[in-house]
N, C-alpha and C positions, 0 to 999 in steps of 0.2 A: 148248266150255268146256275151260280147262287144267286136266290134274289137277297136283294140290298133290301134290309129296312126304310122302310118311308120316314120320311122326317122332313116335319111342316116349320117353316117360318114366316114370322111376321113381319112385317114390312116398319111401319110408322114405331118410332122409338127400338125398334129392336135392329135394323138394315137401315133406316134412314133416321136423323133428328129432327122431329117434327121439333121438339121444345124450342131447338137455338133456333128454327125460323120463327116462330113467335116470338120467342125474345127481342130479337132483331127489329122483325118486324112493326114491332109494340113502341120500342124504342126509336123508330125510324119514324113512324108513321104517327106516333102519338106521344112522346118523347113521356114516358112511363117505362120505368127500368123495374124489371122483374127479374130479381135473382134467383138462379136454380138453388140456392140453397133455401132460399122463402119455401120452396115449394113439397118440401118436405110430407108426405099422406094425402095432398092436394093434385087437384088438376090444374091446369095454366088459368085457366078461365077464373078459377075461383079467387084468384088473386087481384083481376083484374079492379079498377074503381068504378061504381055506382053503372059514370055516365058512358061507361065502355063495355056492358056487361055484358050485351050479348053478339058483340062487335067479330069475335071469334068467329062468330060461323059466316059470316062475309067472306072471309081469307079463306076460310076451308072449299067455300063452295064456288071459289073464285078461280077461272081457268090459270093455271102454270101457279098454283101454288105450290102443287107435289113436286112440278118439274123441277125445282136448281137446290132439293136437302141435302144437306151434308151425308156421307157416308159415316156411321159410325164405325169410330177406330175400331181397323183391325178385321172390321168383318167381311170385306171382300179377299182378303185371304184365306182366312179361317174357312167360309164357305165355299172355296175354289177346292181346298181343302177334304171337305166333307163332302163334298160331289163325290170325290172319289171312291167313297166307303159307303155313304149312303146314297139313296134314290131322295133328291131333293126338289122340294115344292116350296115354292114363296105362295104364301096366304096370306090376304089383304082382305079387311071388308070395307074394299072398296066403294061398295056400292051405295054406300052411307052416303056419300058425297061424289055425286054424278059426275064433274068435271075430273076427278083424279082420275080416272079408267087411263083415258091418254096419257096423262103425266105422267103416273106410276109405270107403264109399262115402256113409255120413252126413259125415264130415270132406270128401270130394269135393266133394259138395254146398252145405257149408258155405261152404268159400272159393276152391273152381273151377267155380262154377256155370254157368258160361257153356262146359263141357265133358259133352257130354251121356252118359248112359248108356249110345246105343250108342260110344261111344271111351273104354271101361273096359274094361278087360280085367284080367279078375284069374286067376293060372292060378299052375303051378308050374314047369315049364323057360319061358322068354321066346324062343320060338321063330315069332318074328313077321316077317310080313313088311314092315319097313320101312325106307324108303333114309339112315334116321339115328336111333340108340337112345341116350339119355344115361341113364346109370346108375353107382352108385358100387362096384358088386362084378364084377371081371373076367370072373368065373365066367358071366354072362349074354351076354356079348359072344361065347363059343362055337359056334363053326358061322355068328355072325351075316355075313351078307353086305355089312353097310351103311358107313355111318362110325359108328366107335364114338366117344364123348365121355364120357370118367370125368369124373367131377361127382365133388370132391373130399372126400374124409373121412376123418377118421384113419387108419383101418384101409387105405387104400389111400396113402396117403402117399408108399411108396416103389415104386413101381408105374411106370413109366417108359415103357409101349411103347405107350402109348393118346394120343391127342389128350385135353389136361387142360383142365377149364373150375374154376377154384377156386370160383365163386360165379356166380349168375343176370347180373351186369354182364357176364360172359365168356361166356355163355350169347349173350348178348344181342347181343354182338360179334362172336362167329362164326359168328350164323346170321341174322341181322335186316338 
């Protein structure tokens, strides 16, 4: 039997949108509208006013925030997809924020069910071994051996030294 290349994905902005929950959230919660186009080489936070500044990390570390993110178009395909060619791992560092453990792995289940338990991995550096990681923060590509793939989002916008996938269709086209 051939082995399948490992291939690591990310969870938050690459499989789920954290941003449109913050958006939402921001504007629900604190009637401050934050446009994804503001957000341009920035993180969400940075945009925020003064007296909300550090209000962000409430809602992260708040239980059933991870539970109800959107799927980002396309990518429960595309990754039903690539099961079948590669050996597929969803990597999270989860453990930044204690209450998503549950959320993230009930949201797993919900709409990558066909990605089983043992190819979860939730930790805090992503120092895995695999021959291809897509992820949207540089900072994880570190020491990584493989091909990196920035899976694109604001905050990384002008980031230039990685192989870029803007959406799951480019996903789809340089690895399928």
């Amino acid at each position: 039997m051939e082995q399948k290349i490992r291939l690591a994905i990310d969870m938050d902005e690459v499989l789920a949108d954290t941003i449109d929950k913050f958006i939402e959230v921001y504007r629900q919660d604190h009637q401050t509208e934050i446009l994804l186009e503001e957000m341009s080489g920035k993180e969400f936070h940075e945009l925020l006013p003064d007296t909300l500044n550090d209000s962000w990390r409430t809602y992260v570390n708040a239980p059933g925030f991870f539970r109800d993110l959107k799927v980002m178009p396309g990518a429960q395909d595309v990754v039903k997809e690539l099961c079948t060619k590669y050996d597929v791992y969803v990597v999270s560092a989860a453990m930044e924020f204690k209450n998503s453990l549950v959320d993230k792995l009930d949201w797993l289940g919900d709409h990558f069910p066909y990605i089983g338990w043992k190819n979860i991995i939730f930790c805090g550096n992503k120092i895995v071994d695999v021959g291809i990681m897509i992820d949207d923060r540089i900072r994880n590509f570190a020491g990584f051996q493989g091909r990196p793939i920035l899976f694109s989002s604001p905050h990384n916008h002008f980031v230039t030294e990685y192989e870029r996938a803007n959406n799951w269709a480019e996903i789809a086209d340089k690895l399928l």
